[in-house]
N, C-alpha and C positions, 0 to 999 in steps of 0.2 A: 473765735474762728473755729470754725469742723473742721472734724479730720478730714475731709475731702475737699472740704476750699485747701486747710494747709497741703495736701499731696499737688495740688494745681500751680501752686508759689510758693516748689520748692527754689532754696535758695543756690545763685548759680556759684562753681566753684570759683570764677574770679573775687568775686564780692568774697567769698567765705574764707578764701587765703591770706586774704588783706587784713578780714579782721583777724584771722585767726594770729597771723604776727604779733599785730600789736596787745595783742591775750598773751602771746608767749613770753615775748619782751617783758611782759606785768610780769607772768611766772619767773623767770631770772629774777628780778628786782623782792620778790616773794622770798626764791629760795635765800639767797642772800640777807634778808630779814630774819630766816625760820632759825639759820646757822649761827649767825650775831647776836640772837635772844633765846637760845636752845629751847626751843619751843618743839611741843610735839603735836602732832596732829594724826586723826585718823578722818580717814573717807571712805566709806564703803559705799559702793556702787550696786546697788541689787536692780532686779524688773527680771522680767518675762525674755525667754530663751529669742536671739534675732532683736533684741532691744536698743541693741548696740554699745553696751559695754567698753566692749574693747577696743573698740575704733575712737570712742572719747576717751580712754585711758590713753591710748597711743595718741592721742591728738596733745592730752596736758602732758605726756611726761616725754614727748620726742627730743625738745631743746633743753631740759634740763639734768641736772647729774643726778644718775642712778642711787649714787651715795646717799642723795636727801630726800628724793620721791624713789621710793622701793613698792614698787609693785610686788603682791599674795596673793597667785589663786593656786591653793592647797587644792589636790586632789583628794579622791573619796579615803576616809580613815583608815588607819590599818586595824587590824585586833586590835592591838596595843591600844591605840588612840581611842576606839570604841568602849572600852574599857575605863580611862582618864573622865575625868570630871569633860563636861561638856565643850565648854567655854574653854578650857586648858592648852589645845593646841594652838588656836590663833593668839593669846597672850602671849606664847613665847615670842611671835614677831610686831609686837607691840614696837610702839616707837621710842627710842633714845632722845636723849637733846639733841636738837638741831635735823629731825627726822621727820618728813610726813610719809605714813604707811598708806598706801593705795591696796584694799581688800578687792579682788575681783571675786566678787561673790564674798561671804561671809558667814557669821554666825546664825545671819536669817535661813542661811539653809532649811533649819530644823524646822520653820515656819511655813517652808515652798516646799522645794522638791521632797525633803527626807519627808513631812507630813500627807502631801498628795502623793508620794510613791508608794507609803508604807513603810519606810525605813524607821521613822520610830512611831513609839503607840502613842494614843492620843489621849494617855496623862503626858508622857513624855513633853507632848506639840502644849498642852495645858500648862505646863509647870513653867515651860520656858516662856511664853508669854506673858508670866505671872510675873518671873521673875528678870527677865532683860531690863525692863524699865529700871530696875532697883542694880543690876551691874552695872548698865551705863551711866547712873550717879553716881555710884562708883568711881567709874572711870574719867569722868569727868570732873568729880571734886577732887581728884588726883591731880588736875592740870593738866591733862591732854585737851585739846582741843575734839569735836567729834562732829564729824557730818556726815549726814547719812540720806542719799541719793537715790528716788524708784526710777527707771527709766519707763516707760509706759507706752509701747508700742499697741498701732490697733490692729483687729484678728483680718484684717484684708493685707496691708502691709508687712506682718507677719508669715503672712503665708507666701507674698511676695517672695522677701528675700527668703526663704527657706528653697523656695521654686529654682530661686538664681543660687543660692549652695549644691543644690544639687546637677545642674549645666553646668557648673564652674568647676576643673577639675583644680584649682588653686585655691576654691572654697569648701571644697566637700570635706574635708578632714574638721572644719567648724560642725557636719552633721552628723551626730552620735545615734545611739538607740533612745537616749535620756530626751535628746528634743526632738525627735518626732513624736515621742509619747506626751511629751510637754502638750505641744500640738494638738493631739488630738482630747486633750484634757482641759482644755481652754479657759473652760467655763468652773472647772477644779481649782483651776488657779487662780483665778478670779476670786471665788471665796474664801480660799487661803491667803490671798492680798491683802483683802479686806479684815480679815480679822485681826494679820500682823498689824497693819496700820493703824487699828482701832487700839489694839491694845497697847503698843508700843511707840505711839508719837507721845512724845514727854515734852515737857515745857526745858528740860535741861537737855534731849537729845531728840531736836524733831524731825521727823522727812519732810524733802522736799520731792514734789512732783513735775518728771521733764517730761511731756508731751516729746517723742521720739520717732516720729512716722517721719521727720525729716532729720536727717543723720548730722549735717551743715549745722541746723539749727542747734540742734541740742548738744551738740558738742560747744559749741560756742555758748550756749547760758549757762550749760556744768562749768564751764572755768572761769564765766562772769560770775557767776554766784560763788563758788570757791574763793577767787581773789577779795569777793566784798565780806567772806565770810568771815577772812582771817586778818583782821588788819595789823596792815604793814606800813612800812617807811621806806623810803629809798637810800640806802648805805651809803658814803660816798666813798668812792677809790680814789686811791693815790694814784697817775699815770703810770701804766706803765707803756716802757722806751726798754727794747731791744739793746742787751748790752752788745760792744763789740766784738768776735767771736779773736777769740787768741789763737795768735800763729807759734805759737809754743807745742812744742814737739812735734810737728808739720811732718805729716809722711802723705803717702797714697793712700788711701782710705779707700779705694775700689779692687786695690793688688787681690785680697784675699779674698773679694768675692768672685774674682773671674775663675775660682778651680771650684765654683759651686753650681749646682743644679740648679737652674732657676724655671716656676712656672712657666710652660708654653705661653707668649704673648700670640690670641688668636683673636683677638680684639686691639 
């Protein structure tokens, strides 16, 4: 399918709510696997600025606990950290047992933005492609689980929603100086894509590419491919039944809030 049949049938929100449940329900039944076999996982989410990242991130982690999907998008380095071995700030929020870390944005950084803005030089953008391959074996023969996600939106529907961030005063704070120069660099980023991908799909840590010009869609195959990534089992629970509340030491329980301040009710 092209990118212009898929923008024609896009998918409509009742369809995509319905599936999107029975995707969340999986993810419960996941996180409850991840916590029972303290498994670690990482997902990084990378693509092109308007790709839609964060709208599939809030899509997989809305129904489940913070505690087990931890969402990471690190802002720009401090000295200090510019300073630190490369790689060294994101491992500190690596995953424990029973953890999957959600990277919004990642280590690829050094491979997009930092290489197409000029933030490091290009032995720097060389070295690290040299050498990712060889830390996520690493990381991998560690036992963390690792998946790694391009979102891949096209330069018509890119310019779309950047259009509608900018009319949207609930959206404009998503538009920086960083992505409208993304923007107009298009075709920059495009061959800094290509080279991360070239050099960094591993047979031990590969991408996966979502076609993203429909938001429905690709939020919904990022958490199918997610659930088929990591496999799991369904736990079983004991019932639980509401115990009887005890009428032991029985007082007023609203006495002490009537000498308090309470929010204006203007809804």
């Amino acid at each position: 399918m092209s990118q212009d049949d898929s923008s024609a049938t896009k998918m409509k929100r009742k369809a995509y709510e319905k599936e999107l449940h029975k995707l969340q329900v999986r993810l419960c039944h996941l996180q409850t696997w991840v916590k029972s076999q303290g498994l670690r996982v990482i997902i990084l989410f990378e693509g092109r600025d308007a790709a839609g990242k964060g709208g599939t991130i809030k899509a997989l982690t809305e129904k489940v606990s913070p505690r087990v999907f931890r969402v990471i998008a690190l802002p720009a380095p401090s000295d200090r950290q510019k300073s630190q071995l490369f790689m060294q700030r994101y491992m500190e929020h690596f995953p424990a047992a029973g953890e999957i870390v959600i990277f919004d944005r990642s280590w690829y950084n050094r491979a997009g933005v930092e290489y197409v803005m000029g933030f490091c030089t290009a032995d720097e953008h060389k070295r690290f492609l040299s050498l990712c391959p060889q830390v996520e074996k690493y990381i991998v023969d560690g036992g963390i689980i690792l998946i790694k996600l391009w979102l891949e939106v096209g330069m018509d529907e890119q310019e779309r929603r950047f259009e509608a961030r900018i009319e949207d005063p609930l959206r404009q704070w998503k538009l920086s100086p960083m992505d409208t120069e993304s923007y107009r660099r298009w075709y920059e980023y495009s061959r800094a894509r290509d080279l991360m991908l070239k050099a960094t799909n591993s047979a031990h840590a590969p991408w996966r590419i979502v076609r993203s010009d429909d938001k429905r869609r690709a939020r919904l195959n990022c958490i199918s491919h997610l659930l088929e990534s990591i496999p799991y089992k369904r736990v079983p629970h004991d019932p639980v039944k509401l115990p009887k509340r005890s009428t032991k030491g029985r007082y007023d329980d609203q006495a002490g809030l009537r000498k308090m301040k309470f929010v204006p009710e203007r809804y």
